[in-house]
C-alpha positions in Angstrom: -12.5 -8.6 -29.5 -10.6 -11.0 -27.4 -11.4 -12.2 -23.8 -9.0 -12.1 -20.8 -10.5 -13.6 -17.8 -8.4 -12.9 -14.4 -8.6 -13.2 -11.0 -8.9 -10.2 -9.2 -10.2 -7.1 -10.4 -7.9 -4.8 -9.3 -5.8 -6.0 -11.8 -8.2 -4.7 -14.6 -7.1 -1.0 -15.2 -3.5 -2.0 -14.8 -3.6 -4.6 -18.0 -6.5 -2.2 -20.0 -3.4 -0.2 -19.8 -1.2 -2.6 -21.9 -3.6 -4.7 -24.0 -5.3 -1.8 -25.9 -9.2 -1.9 -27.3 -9.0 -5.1 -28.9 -8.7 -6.7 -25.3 -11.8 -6.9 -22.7 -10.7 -8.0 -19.6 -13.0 -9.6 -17.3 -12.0 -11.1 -13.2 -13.4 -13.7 -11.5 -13.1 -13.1 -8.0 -11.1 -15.8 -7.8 -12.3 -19.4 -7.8 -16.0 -20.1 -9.7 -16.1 -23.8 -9.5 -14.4 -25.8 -6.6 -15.8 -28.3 -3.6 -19.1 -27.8 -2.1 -18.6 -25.5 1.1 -20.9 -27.9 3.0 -20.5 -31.9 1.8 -17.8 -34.2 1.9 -17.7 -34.1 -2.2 -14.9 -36.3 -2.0 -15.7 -40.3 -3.1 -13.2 -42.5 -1.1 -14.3 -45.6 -3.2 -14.1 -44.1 -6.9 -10.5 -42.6 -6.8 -11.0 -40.0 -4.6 -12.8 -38.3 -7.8 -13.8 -34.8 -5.9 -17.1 -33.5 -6.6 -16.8 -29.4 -8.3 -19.6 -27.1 -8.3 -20.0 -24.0 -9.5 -19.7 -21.6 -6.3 -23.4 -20.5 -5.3 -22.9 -16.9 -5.2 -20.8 -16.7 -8.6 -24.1 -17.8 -10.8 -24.0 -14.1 -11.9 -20.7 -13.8 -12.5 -20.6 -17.1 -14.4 -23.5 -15.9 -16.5 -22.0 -12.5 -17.2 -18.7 -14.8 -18.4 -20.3 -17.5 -20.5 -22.2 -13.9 -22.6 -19.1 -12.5 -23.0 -16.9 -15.2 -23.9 -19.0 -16.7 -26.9 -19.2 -12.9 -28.2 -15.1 -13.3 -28.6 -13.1 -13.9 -30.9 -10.6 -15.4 -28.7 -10.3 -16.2 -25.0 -7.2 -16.3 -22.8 -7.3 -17.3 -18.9 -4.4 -15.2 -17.6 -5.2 -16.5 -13.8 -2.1 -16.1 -11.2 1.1 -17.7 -11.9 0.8 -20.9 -9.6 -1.1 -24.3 -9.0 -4.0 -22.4 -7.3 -4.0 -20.1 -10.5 -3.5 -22.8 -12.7 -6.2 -24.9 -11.4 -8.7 -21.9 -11.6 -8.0 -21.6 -15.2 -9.0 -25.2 -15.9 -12.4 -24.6 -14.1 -12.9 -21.5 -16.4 -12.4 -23.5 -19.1 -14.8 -26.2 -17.9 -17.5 -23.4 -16.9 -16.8 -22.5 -20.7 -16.6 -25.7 -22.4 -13.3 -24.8 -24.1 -11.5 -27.9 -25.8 -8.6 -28.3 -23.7 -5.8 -28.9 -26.0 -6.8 -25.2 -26.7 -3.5 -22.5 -26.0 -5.7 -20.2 -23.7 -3.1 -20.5 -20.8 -0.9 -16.9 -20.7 1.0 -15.9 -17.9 3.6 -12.8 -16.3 5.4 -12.8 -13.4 5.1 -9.1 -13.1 2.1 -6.6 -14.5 4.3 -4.5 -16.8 3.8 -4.0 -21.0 6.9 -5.8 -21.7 5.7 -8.8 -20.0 1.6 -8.6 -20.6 2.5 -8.3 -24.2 4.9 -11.4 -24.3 2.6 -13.2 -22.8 0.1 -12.5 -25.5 2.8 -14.3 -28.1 3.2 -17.7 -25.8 0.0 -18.7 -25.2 -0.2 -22.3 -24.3 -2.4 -25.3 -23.1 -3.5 -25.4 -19.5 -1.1 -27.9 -17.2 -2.3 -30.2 -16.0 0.5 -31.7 -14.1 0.2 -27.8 -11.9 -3.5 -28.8 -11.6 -3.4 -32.4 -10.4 -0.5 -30.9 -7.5 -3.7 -28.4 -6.5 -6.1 -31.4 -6.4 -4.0 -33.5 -4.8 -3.8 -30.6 -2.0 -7.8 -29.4 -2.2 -8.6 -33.5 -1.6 -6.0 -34.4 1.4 -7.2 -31.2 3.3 -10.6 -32.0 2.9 -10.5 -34.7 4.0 -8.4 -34.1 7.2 -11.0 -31.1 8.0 -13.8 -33.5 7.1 -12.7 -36.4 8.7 -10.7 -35.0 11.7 -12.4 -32.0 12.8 -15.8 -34.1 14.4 -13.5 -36.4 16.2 -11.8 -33.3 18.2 -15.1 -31.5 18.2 -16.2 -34.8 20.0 -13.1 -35.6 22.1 -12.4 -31.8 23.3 -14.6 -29.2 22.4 -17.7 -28.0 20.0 -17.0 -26.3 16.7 -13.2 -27.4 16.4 -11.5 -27.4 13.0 -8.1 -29.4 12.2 -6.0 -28.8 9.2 -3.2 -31.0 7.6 -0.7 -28.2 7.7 -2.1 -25.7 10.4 -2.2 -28.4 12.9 2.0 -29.0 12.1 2.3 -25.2 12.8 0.5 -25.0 16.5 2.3 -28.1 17.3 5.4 -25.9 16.5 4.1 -23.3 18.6 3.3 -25.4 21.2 6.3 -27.4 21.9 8.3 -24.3 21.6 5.8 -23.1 24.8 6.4 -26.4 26.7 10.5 -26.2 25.9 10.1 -22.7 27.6 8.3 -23.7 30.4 10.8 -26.8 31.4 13.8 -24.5 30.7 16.0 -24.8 33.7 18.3 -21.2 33.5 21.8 -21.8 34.3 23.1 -18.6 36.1 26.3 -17.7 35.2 28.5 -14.2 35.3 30.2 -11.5 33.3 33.8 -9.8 33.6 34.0 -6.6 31.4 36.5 -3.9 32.1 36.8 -0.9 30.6 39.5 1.0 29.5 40.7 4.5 28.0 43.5 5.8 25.6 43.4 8.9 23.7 39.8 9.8 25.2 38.8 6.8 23.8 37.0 4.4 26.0 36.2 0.6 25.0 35.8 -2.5 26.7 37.3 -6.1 26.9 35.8 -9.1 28.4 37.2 -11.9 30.6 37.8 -14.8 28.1 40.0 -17.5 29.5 42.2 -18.5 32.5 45.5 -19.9 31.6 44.7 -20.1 27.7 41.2 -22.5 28.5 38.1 -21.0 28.0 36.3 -19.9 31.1 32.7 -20.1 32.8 32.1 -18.2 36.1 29.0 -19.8 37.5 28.5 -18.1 40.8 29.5 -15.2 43.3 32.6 -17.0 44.8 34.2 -17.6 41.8 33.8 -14.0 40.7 35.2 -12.8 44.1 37.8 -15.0 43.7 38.8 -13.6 40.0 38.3 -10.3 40.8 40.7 -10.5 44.2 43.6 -12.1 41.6 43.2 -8.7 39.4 42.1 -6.1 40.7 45.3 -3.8 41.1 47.1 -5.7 38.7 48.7 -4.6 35.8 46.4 -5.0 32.1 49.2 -5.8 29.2 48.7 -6.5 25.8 49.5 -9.3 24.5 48.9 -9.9 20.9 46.9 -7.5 18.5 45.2 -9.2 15.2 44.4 -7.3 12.4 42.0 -9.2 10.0 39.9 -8.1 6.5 36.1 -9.3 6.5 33.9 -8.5 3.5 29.7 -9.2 3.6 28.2 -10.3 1.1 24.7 -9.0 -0.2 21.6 -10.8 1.2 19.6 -11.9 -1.8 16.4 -10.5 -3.1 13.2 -11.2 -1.4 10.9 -14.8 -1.1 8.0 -14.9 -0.1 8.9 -15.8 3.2 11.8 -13.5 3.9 9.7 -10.6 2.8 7.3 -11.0 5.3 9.7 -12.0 8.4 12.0 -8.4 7.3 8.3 -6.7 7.0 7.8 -7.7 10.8 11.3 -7.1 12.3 12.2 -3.6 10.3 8.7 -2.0 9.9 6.4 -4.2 12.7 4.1 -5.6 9.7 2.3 -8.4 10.6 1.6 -11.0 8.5 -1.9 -9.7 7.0 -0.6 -6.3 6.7 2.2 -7.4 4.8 0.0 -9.3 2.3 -2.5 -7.1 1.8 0.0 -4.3 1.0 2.1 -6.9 -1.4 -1.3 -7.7 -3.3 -2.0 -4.3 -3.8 1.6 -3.5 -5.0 1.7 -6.4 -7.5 -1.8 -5.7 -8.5 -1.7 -2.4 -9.4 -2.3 1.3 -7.8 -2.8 4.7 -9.0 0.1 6.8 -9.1 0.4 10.3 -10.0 0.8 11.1 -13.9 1.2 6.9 -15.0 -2.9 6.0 -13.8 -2.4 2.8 -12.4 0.1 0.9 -12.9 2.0 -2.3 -10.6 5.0 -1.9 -8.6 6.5 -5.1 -8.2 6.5 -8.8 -9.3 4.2 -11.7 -8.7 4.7 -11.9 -4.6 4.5 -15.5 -4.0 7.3 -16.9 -4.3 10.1 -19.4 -2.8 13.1 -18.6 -5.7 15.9 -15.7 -5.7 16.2 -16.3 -9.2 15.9 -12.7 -11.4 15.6 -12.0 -15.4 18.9 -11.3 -17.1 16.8 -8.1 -18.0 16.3 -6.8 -14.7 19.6 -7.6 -13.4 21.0 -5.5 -15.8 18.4 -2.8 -15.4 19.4 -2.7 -11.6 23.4 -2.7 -11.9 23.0 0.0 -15.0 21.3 2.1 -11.6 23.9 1.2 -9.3 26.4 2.8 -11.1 24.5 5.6 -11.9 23.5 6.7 -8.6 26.5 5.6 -6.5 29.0 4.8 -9.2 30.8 1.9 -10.5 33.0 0.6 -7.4 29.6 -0.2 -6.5 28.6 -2.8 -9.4 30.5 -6.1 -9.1 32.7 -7.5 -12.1 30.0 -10.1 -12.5 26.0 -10.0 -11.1 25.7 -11.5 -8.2 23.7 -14.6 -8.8 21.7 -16.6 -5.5 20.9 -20.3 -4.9 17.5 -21.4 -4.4 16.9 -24.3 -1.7 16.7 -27.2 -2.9 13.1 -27.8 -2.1 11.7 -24.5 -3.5 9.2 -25.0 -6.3 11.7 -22.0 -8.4 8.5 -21.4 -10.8 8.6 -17.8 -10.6 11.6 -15.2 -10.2 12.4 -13.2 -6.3 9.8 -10.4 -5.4 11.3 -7.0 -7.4 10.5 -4.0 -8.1 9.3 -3.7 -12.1 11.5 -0.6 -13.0 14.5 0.6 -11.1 13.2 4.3 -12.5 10.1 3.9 -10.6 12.3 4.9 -6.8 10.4 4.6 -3.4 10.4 8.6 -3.4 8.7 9.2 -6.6 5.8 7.2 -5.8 5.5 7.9 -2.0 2.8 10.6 -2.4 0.6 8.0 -4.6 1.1 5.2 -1.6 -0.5 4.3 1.9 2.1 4.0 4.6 2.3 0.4 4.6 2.6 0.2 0.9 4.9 3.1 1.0 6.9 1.2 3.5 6.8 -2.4 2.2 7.7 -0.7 -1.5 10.9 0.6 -0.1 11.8 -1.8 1.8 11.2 -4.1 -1.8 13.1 -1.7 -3.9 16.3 -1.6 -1.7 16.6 -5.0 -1.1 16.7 -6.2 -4.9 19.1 -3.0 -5.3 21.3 -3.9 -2.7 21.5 -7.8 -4.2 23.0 -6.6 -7.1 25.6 -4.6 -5.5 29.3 -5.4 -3.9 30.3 -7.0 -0.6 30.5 -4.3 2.2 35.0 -3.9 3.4 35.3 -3.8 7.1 39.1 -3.6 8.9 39.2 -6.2 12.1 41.3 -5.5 15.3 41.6 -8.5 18.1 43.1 -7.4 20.9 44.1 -9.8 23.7 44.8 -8.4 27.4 46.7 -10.8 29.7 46.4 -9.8 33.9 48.2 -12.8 36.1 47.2 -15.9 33.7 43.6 -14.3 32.8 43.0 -13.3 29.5 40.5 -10.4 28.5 39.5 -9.8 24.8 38.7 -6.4 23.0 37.4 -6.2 19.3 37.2 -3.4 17.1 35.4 -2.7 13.5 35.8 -0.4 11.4 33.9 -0.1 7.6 36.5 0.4 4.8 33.6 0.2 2.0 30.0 0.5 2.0 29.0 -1.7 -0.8 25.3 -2.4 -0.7 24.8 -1.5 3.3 24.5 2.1 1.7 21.3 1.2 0.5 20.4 -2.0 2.6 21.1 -3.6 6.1 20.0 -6.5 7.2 17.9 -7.2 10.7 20.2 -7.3 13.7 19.3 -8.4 17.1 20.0 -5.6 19.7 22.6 -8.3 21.8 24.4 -9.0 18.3 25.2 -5.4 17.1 28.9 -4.6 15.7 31.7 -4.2 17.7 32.7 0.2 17.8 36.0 1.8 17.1 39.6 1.1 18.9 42.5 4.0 19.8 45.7 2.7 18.1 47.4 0.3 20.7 50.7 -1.6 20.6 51.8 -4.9 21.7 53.3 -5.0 25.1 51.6 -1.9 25.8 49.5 -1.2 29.5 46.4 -0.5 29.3 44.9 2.1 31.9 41.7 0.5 33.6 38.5 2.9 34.7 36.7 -0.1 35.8 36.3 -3.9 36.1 32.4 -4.8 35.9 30.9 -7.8 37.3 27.3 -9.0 36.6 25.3 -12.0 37.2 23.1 -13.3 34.2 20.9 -16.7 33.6 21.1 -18.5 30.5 17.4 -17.4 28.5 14.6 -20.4 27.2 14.3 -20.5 23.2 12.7 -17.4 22.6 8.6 -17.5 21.4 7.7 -17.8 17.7 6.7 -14.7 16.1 4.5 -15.0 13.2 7.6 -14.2 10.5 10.0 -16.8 12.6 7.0 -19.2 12.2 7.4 -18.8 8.4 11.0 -19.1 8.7 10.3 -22.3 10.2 7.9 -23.7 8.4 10.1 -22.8 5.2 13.3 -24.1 6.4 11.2 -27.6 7.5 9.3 -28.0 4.0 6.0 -27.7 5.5 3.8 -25.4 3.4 4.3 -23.6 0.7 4.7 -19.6 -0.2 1.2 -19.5 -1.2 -0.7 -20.7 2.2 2.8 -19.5 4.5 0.5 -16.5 5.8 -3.1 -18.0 5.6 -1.9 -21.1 7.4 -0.4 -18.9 10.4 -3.0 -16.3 10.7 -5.9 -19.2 11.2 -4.6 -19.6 14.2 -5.0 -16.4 16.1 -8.2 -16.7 14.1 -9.9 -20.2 15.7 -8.2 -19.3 19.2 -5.4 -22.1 18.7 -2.5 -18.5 19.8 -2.8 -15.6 21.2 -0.7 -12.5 20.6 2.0 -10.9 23.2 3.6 -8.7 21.2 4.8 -10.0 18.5 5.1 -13.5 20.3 2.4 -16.2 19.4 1.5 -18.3 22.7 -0.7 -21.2 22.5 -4.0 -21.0 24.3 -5.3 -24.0 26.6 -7.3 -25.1 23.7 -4.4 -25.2 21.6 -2.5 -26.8 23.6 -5.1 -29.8 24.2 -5.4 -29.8 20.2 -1.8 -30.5 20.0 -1.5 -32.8 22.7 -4.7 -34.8 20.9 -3.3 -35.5 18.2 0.5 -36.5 19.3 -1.8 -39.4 21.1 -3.5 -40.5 18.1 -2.2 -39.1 14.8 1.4 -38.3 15.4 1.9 -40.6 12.5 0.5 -38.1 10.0 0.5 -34.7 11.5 4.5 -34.1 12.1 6.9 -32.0 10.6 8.9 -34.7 8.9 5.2 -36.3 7.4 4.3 -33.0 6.3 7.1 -32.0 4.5 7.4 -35.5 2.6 3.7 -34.7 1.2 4.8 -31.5 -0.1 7.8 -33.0 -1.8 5.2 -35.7 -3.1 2.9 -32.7 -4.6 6.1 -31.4 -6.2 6.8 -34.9 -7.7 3.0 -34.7 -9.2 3.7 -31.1 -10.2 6.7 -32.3 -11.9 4.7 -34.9 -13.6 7.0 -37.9 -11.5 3.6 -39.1 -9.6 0.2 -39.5 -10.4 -2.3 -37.9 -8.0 -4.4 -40.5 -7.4 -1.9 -42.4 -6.0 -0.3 -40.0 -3.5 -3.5 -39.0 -1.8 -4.3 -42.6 -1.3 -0.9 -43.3 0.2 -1.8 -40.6 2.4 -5.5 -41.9 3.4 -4.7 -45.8 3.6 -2.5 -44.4 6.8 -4.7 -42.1 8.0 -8.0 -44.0 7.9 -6.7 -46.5 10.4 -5.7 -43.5 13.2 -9.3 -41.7 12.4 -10.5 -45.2 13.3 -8.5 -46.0 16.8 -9.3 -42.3 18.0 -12.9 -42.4 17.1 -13.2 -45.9 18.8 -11.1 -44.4 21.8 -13.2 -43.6 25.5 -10.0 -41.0 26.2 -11.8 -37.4 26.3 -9.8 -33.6 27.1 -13.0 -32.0 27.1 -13.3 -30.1 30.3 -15.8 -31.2 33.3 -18.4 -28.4 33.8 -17.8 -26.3 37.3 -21.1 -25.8 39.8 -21.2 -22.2 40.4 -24.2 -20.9 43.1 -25.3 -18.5 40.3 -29.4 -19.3 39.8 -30.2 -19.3 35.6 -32.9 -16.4 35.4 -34.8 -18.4 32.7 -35.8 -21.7 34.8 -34.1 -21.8 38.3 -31.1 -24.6 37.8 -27.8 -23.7 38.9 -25.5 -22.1 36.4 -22.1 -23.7 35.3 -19.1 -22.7 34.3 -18.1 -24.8 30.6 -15.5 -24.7 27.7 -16.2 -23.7 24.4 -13.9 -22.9 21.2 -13.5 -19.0 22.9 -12.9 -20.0 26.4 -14.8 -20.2 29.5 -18.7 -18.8 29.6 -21.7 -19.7 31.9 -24.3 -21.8 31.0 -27.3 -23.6 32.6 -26.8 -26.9 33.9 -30.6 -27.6 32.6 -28.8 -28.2 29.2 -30.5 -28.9 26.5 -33.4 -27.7 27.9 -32.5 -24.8 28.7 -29.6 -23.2 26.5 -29.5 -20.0 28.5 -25.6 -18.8 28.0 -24.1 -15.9 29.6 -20.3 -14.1 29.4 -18.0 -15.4 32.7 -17.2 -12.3 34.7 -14.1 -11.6 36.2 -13.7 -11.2 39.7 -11.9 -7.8 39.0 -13.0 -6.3 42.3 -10.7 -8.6 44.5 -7.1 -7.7 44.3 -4.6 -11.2 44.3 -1.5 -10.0 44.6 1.1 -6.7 45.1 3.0 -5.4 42.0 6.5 -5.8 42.1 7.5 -2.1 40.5 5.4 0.0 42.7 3.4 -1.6 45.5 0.1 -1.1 44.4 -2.4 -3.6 43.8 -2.6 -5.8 41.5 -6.1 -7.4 39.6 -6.9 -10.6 37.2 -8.0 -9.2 33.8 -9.5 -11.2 30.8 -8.6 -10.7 27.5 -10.7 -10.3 24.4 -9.1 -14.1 23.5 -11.2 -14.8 27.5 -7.3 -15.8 28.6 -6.4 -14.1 32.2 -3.6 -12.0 33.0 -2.6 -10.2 36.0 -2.3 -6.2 35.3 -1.4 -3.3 38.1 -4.2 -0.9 39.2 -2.2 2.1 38.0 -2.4 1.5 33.9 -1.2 5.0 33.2 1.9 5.2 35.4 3.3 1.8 35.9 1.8 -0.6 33.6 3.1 -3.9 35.2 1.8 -6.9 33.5 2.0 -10.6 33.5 0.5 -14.0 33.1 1.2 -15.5 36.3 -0.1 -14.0 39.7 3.5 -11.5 41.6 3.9 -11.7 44.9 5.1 -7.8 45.3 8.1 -9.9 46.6 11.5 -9.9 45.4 14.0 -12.7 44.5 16.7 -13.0 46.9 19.0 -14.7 44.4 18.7 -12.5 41.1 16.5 -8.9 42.4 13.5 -10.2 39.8 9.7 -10.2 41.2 8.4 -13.9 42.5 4.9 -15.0 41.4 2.7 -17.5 42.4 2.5 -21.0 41.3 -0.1 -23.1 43.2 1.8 -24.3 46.0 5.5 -22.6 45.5 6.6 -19.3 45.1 8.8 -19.4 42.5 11.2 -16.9 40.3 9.9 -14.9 37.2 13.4 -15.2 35.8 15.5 -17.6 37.7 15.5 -21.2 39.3 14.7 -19.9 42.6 11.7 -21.5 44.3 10.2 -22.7 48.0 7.1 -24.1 48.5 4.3 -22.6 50.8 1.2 -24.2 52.8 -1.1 -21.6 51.2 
């Protein structure tokens, strides 16, 4: 009997499937042996030589393991295909004691017979180069958390935690928040007219003025315009006929899975994950038992097997025929920082279609599959054909322009299309029109607009970000962005993350003291210095010390600082029940609470109520009133009394007023009464 540990168990029934009766397969749960949960385990003055122990609550497990692999006749570690998995296997073969020159290393990027059996022919030794990247990771981020996280639980408040990479991201989402906030909009306005021919109706816009492009930046200027053509004659002047092909997107990352999961099918980040795991994993499906979906889903290449590319066009032209299939497969370049260790996320067998299996899946895996399946399809098929028209309108010496599209050939948009903003969709059809030709005009349009502020990062732009930076890799992309909703860093609108006070002090911390280390540009080099040791170009050892020689001397100067953001306790006339003393109002990690100020003697604590029953302002859609409500995160918003019918909303406190420049409702900000949406603002002695 041979032995093949994994990781998680819901792989088991998948590969009992493939490996037979001479197989037992047995899952670890993950990792059984890493750093102590609650000790440093890290000597600074011996190499950095970590200190593993066996994880307390896997002493079963590990017993259970150690019986079952001296009963066989073999044992192969068949952990996940990355450093994390690779550095599990090497402490299951410490826990075992198996020489390590030993081939007990097998791996597949995808759960499938063809591959689990190959594997079983390659088996090879554990490397170590893959391990020393994850050790170099596990000692630089433990010691950041260990080293970091008491100075801002010192400096701002109790209970904080920092993290090498996580603190990167929140400084992403928080100078996004500040950019927003000091956006200045620009107003400027619109000239559309539209037009009809043949009962066709389309529009052209007001482009330039005597052949230079044109900005209208106020009322005048459009009165002006619009006295100069209103009346006059439309003629056109040049028609351009152009062909534009599209070219497939490739097949999914890791990271471009999980932003199209969010934008096409509102899956956040967890969701996505979860569903992914369970997909490459393994569920049960009608008449097959279980069986796995798709292949290994962590991953930052668009490179596929020869095998499956084959498999996929061979479908193509089955199903919609061979104008579909191009002459050669469409082939995809990887960045140039990605890792590459492992092909694009694909579905195992083209024959195994979204529909057959839809009765066997949950909704989110039945979603996620599909959307999966038709996006490796659509890679491998040809460019989508589309038929251009320009047309260009001259009135007096104004120029207006019209566009028209029109799809000669599908190519893969008949299975796939990608994510398109609402502002950028394609332009419609145009009637058949001649040069020299007048064109009849219904109406000439003008509107007033403001330039917007970058737009909030959503957890899948996040991971765009963080991808297209070199910070992180596809393994911790989703872990690293949900921690911060977690620990009260961001809050949710929507799908927009927003830092929360406490973030924002975090992040404004550590620009003070360690903007040396925790930056995009810093970050990124240490991953491309974990790659180098991956790569066997570096030796461990030495990258983590190059990383704590700089980084010791900023712990130092910040420890040693007096500079403190943590917030001054607020007298409040509320009497503690427990022993008399006044009640204050204090920070903690989730936001305000009260507390006694007889503290430490008295560690009476109490939730801070909301003055709900006081309205501060008039809402802007109906009149009504308008109260301050806390969130679950304890951050305040402003919400109308009417919830069911009008449902107005926002973070700062309205008025009921509305701006005289744009129509949009004024709030409140301390001393001014400014514009929700444009530059308008006048102070007030209130």
């Amino acid at each position: 009997m041979k032995l093949v540990v994994i990781e998680a168990p819901a792989k088991r029934d998948t590969l009992k499937k493939y490996l037979g009766n001479g197989y037992e397969v047995f899952a670890t749960k993950g990792h059984i042996r890493d750093l102590p949960a609650k000790s440093f385990a890290i000597d600074l003055n011996n190499n950095f030589e970590p200190h593993y122990e066996d994880n307390p609550d896997k002493k079963q497990l590990i017993s259970e393991l150690k019986k079952k692999a001296k009963s066989a006749d073999e044992v192969l570690i068949a952990t996940d295909p990355d450093r994390e998995g690779e550095a599990i296997s090497w402490h299951v073969a410490h826990v075992l004691g198996l020489d390590p020159n030993t081939k007990c290393r097998i791996q597949f990027n995808e759960i499938s017979k063809k591959a689990v059996l190959k594997a079983l022919t390659e088996p090879r030794v554990i490397d170590l180069n893959l391990v020393n990247a994850q050790q170099a990771r596990r000692v630089m981020d433990r010691i950041v958390g260990y080293k970091l996280s008491p100075i801002l639980s010192k400096k701002i408040a109790p209970k904080l935690s920092a993290g090498r990479v996580q603190s990167v991201a929140l400084k992403l989402v928080v100078d996004r928040e500040k950019e927003i906030e000091n956006f200045k909009p620009e107003e400027y306005w619109t000239v559309t007219a539209e037009h009809e021919k043949d009962n066709v109706k389309f529009k052209s816009s007001l482009t330039s003025y005597k052949n230079k492009k044109i900005k209208i930046s106020n009322k005048e200027e459009v009165e002006k315009i619009l006295s100069e053509i209103k009346g006059k004659d439309f003629v056109i002047s040049q028609i351009k006929k152009t062909h534009t092909k599209s070219h497939a997107p490739a097949p999914f990352t890791t990271s471009t899975m999980q932003q199209d999961a969010l934008n096409k099918l509102g899956m956040s980040l967890k969701r996505t994950t979860v569903s992914a795991q369970e997909l490459y994993e393994g569920v049960e499906v009608k008449g097959e038992g279980k069986i796995a979906l798709i292949t290994y889903i962590r991953t930052d290449s668009t490179r596929v097997s020869i095998d499956a590319q084959n498999a996929c066009r061979d479908y193509i032209a089955q199903k919609f025929g061979a104008n579909y299939v191009p002459a050669k497969p469409n082939i995809y370049a990887t960045k140039k920082n990605a890792q590459d260790a492992h092909e694009a996320i694909r579905p195992i067998s083209m024959q195994m279609t979204p529909e057959m299996v839809k009765d066997s899946l949950t909704k989110d895996n039945y979603r996620l599959y599909k959307l999966i399946y038709e996006r490796f399809m659509a890679s491998q098929m040809n460019e989508a054909q589309y038929s251009n028209v320009s047309v260009s309108i001259d009135v007096n010496d104004y120029n207006f322009k019209a566009s028209g599209r029109t799809m000669e050939f599908a190519g893969y948009t008949a299975v796939y299309k990608e994510y398109v903003d609402e502002e950028k969709q394609e332009a419609g059809k145009l009637p058949k029109l001649e040069e020299g030709e007048k064109v009849t005009v219904l109406n000439i349009k003008e509107e007033q607009k403001f330039t917007k502020p970058p737009a909030r990062y959503t957890e899948a732009s996040l991971v765009k970000a963080m991808e297209e930076k070199g910070i992180g890799r596809p393994a911790t992309y989703a872990a690293t962005v949900t921690i911060l909703t977690a620990r009260n860093y961001c809050t949710k609108e929507g799908k927009a993350l927003v830092p929360t006070e406490l973030g924002r002090k975090i992040t404004d911390y550590l620009d003070k003291f360690f903007h040396g280390v925790i930056n995009v540009k810093f970050t990124a080099h240490m991953e491309n210095r974990l790659d180098d040791i991956a790569e066997n170009k570096d030796d461990w050892h030495d990258v983590v010390d190059s990383f704590w020689q700089g980084f010791k001397g900023l712990l130092a100067k910040a420890d040693a600082s007096s500079l403190t953001m943590k917030s001054q306790p607020v007298e409040t006339d509320i009497i503690c029940e427990k022993c008399g003393h006044k009640m204050v109002i204090r920070e903690g990690r989730y936001g305000k609470f009260l507390g006694c100020s007889n503290f430490p003697k008295c560690r009476n604590i109490k939730p801070l109520e909301d003055d709900t029953k006081k309205p501060v302002g008039k809402c802007p859609n109906c009149g009504k009133n308008v109260y301050a409500v806390r969130s679950k995160r304890g951050k305040t918003f402003y919400a109308c009394e009417d919830r069911d019918g009008c449902n107005f909303m926002s973070w700062d406190i309205p008025t009921g007023e509305k701006c005289p420049k744009c129509g949009k409702y004024l709030i409140r900000k301390g001393k001014k009464i400014k514009c929700s949406a444009c530059d308008y603002e006048v102070n007030t002695a209130e």
